[in-house]
C-alpha positions in Angstrom: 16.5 7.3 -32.4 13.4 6.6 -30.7 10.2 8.6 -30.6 9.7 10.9 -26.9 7.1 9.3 -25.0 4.1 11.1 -23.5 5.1 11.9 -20.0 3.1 9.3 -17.7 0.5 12.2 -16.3 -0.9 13.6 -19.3 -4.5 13.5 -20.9 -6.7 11.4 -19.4 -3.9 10.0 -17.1 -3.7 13.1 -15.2 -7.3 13.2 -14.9 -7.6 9.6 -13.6 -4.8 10.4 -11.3 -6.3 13.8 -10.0 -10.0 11.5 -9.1 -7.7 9.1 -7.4 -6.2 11.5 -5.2 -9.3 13.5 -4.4 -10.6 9.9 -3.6 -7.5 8.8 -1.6 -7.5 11.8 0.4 -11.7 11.6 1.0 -11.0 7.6 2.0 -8.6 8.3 4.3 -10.6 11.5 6.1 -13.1 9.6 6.6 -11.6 6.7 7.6 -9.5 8.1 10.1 -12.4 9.8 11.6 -14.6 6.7 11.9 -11.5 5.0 13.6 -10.8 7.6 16.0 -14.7 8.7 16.5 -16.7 5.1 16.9 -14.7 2.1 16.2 -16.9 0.0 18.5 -19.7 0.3 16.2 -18.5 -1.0 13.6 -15.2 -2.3 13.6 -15.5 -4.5 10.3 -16.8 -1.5 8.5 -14.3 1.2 9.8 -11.2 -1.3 9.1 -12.8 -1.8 5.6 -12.6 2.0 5.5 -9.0 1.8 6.1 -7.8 -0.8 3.8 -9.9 1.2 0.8 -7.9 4.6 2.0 -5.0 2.8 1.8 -5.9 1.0 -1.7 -6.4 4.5 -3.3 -3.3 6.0 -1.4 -1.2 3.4 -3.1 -3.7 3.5 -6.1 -2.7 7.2 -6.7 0.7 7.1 -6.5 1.4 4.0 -8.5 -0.2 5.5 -11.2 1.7 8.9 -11.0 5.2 7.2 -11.0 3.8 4.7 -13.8 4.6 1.7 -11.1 2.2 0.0 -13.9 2.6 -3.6 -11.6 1.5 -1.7 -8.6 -1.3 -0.1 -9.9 -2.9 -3.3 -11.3 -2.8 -5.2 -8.5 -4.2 -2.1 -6.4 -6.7 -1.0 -8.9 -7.9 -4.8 -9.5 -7.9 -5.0 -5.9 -9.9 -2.1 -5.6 -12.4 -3.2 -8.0 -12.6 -7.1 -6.1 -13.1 -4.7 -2.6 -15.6 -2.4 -4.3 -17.7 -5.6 -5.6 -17.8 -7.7 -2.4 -18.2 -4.9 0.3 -21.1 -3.2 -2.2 -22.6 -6.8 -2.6 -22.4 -7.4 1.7 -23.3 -4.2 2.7 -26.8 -4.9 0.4 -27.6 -8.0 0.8 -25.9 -9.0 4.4 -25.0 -6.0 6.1 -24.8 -7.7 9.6 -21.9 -8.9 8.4 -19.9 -6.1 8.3 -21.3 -5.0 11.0 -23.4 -2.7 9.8 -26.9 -1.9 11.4 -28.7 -1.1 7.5 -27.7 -0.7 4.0 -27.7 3.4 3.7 -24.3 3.9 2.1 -24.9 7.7 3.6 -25.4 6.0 7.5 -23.0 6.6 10.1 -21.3 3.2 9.7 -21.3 3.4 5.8 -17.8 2.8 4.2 -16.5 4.0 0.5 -17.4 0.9 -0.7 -20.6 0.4 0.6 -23.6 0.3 -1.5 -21.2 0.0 -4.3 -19.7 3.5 -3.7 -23.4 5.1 -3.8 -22.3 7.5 -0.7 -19.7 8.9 -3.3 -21.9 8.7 -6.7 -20.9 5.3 -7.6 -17.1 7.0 -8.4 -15.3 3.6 -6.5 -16.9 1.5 -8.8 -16.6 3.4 -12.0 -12.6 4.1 -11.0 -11.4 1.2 -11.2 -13.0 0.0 -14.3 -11.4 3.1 -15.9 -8.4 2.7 -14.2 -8.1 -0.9 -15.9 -9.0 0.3 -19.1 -6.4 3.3 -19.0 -3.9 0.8 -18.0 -5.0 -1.7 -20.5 -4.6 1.2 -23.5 -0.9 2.3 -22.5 -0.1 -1.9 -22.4 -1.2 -1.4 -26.1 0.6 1.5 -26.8 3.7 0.6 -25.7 3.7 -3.0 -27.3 2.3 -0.7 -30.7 5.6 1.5 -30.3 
């Protein structure tokens, strides 16, 4: 007879899990406003806005069901996204079609300024969100 398992949301899972959703549901707010409010200012930016609401809805509940494929590829995904759009929206923000590099501007997305408009949370999260998934790979091999 085998050992019970810690249920999937407990610890620092649930915590990780609980950021992502706050984030998810921020990312999509916003998104969704900058869509409906002034897509023709910047239409690279807001779409960006989209795909990272999108990337922590999915992010959030792949982690929750423990859908431990899903949640790599979105968190690593995440973390690629995080990394590019805070590297363009610095050094070449034209090409997002941003007018400057305030991550707090009107046309900012999550990821701009590496997630400086949110306190550098999208780029920490996924970097714990690796590591958490990189532990319970461990722990399950260990068991």
């Amino acid at each position: 007879m085998s050992a019970p398992s810690r249920p999937r949301a407990s610890g620092i899972g649930r915590v990780l899990v609980a950021v992502y959703a706050i984030l998810a549901i921020a990312a999509l707010g916003r998104s969704i406003f900058q869509i409906i409010d002034r897509f023709d200012e910047a239409p690279i930016a807001f779409s960006l806005s989209a795909v990272s609401a999108v990337v922590y809805v999915l992010a959030t509940v792949a982690l929750a069901a423990g859908w431990d494929r899903l949640a790599w590829i979105t968190i690593s995904f995440e973390l690629a996204g995080v990394l590019v759009v805070g590297t363009l929206s610095l050094a070449a923000p034209a090409l997002l079609g941003l007018d400057d590099a305030n991550p707090f501007g009107r046309e900012a997305t999550v990821w701009s300024a590496f997630g400086a408009g949110y306190l550098f949370i999208p780029l920490a999260l996924p970097v714990l969100g690796i590591l958490w998934l990189r532990s319970r790979a461990r722990s399950a091999v260990d068991a």
